[in-house]
N, C-alpha and C positions, 0 to 999 in steps of 0.2 A: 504493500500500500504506500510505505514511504519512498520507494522508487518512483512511484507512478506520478504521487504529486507532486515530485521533484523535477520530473520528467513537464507536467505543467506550469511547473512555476518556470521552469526557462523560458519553455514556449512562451508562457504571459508576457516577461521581463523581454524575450528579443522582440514581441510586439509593440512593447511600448516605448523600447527604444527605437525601432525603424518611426514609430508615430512621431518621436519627440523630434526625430534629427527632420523628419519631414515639417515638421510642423513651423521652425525654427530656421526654416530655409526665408527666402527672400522671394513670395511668390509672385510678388507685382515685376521684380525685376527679372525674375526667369519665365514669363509671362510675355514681356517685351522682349525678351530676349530669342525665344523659340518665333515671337510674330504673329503668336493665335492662344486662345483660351481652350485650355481643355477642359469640358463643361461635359456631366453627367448626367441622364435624362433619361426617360421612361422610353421602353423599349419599342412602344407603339399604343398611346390612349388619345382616341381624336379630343380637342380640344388642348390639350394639354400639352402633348406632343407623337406627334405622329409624321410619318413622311409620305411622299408623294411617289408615284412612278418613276420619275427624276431622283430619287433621294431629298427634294426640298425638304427639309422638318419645320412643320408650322406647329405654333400652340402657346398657350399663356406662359408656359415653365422653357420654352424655346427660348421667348421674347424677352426673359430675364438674362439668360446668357449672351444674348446679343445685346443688349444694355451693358453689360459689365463688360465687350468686347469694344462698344462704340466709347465705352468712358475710357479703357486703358491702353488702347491701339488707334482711336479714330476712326474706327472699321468695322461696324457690326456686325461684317460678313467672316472675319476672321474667328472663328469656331470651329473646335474638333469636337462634335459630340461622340457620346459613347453610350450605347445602350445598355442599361443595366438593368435586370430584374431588381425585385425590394431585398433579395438575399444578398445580392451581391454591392449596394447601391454604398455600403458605410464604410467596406470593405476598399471600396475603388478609392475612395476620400482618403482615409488614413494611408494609405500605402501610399499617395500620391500619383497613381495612375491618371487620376482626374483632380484638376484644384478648386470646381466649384461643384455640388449636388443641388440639379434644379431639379428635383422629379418627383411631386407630389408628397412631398415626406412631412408627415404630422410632425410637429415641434413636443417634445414631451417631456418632461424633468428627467427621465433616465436615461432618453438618449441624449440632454441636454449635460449632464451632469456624470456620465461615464464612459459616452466614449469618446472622450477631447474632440468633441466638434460643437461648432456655434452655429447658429441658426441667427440670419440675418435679417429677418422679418417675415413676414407673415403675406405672402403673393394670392392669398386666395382661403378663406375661411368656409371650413366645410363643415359636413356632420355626419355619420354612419344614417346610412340607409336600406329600405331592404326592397330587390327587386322579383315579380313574381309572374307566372303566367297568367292570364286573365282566366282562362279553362280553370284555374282552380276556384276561382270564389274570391279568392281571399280578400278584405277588403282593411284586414289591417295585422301590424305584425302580432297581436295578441294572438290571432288563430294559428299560428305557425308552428304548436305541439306537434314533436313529432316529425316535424318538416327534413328535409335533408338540404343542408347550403352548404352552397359552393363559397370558397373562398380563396384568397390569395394570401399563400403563405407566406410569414415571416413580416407581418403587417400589424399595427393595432387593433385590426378589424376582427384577427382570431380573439384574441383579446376581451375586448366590448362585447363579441358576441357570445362570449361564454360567461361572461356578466350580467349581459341580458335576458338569457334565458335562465337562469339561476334566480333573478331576482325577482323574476314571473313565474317560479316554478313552475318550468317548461323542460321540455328536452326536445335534444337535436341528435342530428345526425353529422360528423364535419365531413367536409370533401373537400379537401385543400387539392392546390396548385400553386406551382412556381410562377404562373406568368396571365397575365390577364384573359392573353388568347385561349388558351386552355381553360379558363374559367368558363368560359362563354361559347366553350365546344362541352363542356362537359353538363351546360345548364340548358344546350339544345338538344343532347343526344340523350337527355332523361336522367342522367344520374343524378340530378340533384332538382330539388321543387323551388327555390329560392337562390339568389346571388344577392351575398352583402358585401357591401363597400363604402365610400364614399359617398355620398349621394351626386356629387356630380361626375365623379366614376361611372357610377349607374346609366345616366344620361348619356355619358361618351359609347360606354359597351353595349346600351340597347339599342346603337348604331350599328353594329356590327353584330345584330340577329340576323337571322332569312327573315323572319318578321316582324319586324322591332314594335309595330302595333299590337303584336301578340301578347306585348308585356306588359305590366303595367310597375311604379315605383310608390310604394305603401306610402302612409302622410308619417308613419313617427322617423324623427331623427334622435337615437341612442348616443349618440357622443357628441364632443369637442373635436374639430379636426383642421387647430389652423395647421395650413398647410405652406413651406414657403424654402426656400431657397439655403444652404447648410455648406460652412467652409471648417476649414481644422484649426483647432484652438490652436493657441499659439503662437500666429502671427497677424496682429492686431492691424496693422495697416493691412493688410488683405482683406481681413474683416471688417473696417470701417468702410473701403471702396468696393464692396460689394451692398453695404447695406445700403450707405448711398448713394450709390446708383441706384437701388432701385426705390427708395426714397426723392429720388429726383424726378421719378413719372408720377410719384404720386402726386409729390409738391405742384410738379406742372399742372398735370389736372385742377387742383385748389385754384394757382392761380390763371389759370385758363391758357393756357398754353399749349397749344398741338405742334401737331407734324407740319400743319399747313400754314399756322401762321405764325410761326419760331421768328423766321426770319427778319418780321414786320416787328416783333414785340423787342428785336433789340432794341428798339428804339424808344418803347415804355419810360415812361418817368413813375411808374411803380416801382420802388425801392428793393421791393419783396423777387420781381419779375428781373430785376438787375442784377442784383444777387446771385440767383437762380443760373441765369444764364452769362454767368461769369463778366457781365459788361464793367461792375464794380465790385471791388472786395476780393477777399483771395483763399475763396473756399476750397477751390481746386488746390492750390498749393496744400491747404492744410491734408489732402490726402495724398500727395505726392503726383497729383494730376495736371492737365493743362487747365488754364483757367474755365474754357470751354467744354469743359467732360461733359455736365447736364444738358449744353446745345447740341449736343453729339447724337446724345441716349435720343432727346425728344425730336431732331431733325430725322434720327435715321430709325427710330425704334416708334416713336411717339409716345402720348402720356401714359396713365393707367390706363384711364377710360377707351381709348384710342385700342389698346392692346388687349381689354376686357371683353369690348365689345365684337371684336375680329376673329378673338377666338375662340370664347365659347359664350358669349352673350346673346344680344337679337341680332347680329348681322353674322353669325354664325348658324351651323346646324344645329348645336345645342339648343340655341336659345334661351338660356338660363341668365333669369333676371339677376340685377344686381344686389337686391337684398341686402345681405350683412357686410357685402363688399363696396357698398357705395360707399361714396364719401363721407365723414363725418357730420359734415354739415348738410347732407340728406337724408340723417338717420341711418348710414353705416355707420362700420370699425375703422374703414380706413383713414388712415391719418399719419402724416409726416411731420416730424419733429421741425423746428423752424430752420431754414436755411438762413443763417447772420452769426 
C-alpha cells in the first residue's frame, strides 16, 4: 500500500510541477512570439462553437478567442483552436498545450480553487436542463422516475443530476458519454428517455436531431451554470488581458459601441467611450497592450451584444433570448467593471 501511494504522490508532485513551471512562463510574450493564440474549445456544439464544411469555427466561446487574439496580435484571425472533449479540456490548460479554455466550462469553487486555473468571467450564464421526447408525455422533470438520461461525462451535469433526483426521491438510470455527438446518437437510437445539460446545450443539440420538433426542453432549470472563459493561475498579466478583453465587449455594448460604428465614436467627447477605445488614458499599457487593444476586439470581433446575438440569440438558429445575459441595466448579470 505504501509503494502504491508513493508511487502517486510522485505522479501528483511531477504534475504540479510541469503546472507550476507552465504557469510561471510568460504567456502574453510566447503568444507574440509563436504569432497566434492557442485557444481550447468544444469539439463541435452549434452556437457555441462548431465549424463549417471549410473548417470556419463560429460560436459565442469562438468569439472570445478571437477577442483575446485581436487584443494581443491585432488579428483576430490568428487562432489555433483545438478541440477538446470536457475530459480532456483542464488537462490541455495545465500542461500548456493550449493557453486559453473557451468551451462552455461552468466556473465552480473546486475547479476554481484546485486545479490552479482562473476563470476570467463569466461569457454566458446558464442552468441545467432536461430534454425529452414529446411521444412520452412528459410535461415536467418531476415525472422522470425511473427515466434513463443521457449525459456527458466528466461535467457538473453528472453531478446536479444525481442531486436532483435524490432530493425528489427519484431514480435514474445514467448513460454517460464522452462527447456530445454521442449523447444525441444515443438519445435517438432509444437508449436513453431524456438528455440533460445545459439548457442552452439543449437548444444547440436538438439541432442536430433527424427531428428536432420531436423534442421538447422541460421548464425547470436544477443548477447555476455560469459558464465562461479559464486560463492557468499563475501568470497574472495573462489573466488580466484575457478578462479584459473580454470585459471590453461588454463595456462596448454599455457604452454603445459596435462593429459598425467604432470608427465614428473615436471621435466621442464621452470620457467613458475615450477611454474604452484607447483615444485617452493608458489602459492598454496597464496590461502590457497597445493603446488600441479594445478598438481591435470591437472593430474586428464587435460588442457582446453584437456577438450574442450572431451566435446563439434571434439572428441565430438558436434563438435564445437574452434573459440573465442582458445587460445590467436591462435587468441582466452582465456587467463590466469601469474602464478609468
Amino acid at each position: 500500500m505504501k509503494s502504491k501511494i508513493a508511487k502517486i504522490s510522485m505522479a501528483a508532485i511531477a504534475v504540479i510541477g510541469l503546472s507550476a513551471s507552465v504557469a510561471n512562463a510568460d504567456t502574453l510574450s510566447d503568444t507574440k512570439a509563436q504569432g497566434y493564440l492557442k485557444c481550447g474549445i468544444n469539439s463541435g456544439l452549434p452556437g457555441f462553437a462548431s465549424a463549417d464544411s471549410k473548417g470556419h469555427w463560429t460560436g459565442i466561446d469562438i468569439e472570445v478567442c478571437r477577442a483575446v487574439a485581436a487584443a494581443v496580435l491585432g488579428d483576430s484571425t490568428k487562432v489555433k483552436f483545438t478541440s477538446l472533449n470536457a475530459k480532456e479540456r483542464f488537462t490541455a490548460l495545465q500542461s500548456g498545450e493550449i493557453d486559453l479554455l473557451s468551451r462552455n466550462t461552468t466556473w465552480t469553487e473546486t475547479r476554481d480553487a484546485s486545479l490552479g486555473l482562473n476563470f476570467a468571467g463569466v461569457n454566458f450564464y446558464d442552468g441545467q436542463g432536461f430534454m425529452v421526447h414529446k411521444s412520452l408525455g412528459v410535461k415536467s422533470a418531476k415525472e422522470l422516475d425511473g427515466a434513463a438520461v443521457c449525459v456527458q461525462s466528466g461535467t457538473t451535469t453528472e453531478l446536479n443530476l444525481a442531486d436532483y433526483f435524490r432530493k425528489n426521491g427519484m431514480k435514474y438510470k445514467l448513460v454517460a458519454y464522452d462527447a456530445n455527438d454521442q449523447v444525441v446518437k444515443g438519445y435517438e437510437s432509444g437508449r436513453c428517455d431524456v438528455i440533460t445539460s445545459d439548457s442552452s446545450q439543449l437548444y444547440s443539440l436538438r439541432i442536430k436531431l433527424k427531428n428536432p420538433s420531436g423534442s421538447a426542453v422541460l421548464p425547470e432549470i436544477i443548477s447555476k451554470e455560469p459558464l465562461g472563459p479559464v486560463v492557468r493561475q499563475g501568470d497574472d498579466k495573462w489573466f488580466n488581458i484575457v478578462k479584459w478583453s473580454y470585459n471590453a465587449m461588454v463595456a462596448a455594448e454599455e457604452a454603445g459601441i459596435t462593429s459598425k460604428n467604432v470608427d465614428s465614436m473615436l471621435k466621442s467627447n464621452n470620457p467613458t467611450v475615450k477611454r474604452i477605445l484607447g483615444v485617452e488614458g493608458k489602459l492598454g499599457a496597464n496590461l502590457g497592450l497597445s493603446k488600441d487593444f479594445a478598438y481591435n476586439i470591437i472593430k474586428q470581433v464587435g460588442n457582446y451584444g453584437e456577438v450574442f446575438d450572431k451566435t446563439v440569440g434571434m439572428n441565430s438558429p438558436l434563438k435564445i433570448k437574452r434573459g440573465l445575459n442582458a445587460l445590467w441595466t436591462k435587468g441582466g448579470l452582465q456587467y463590466s467593471p469601469p474602464f478609468r
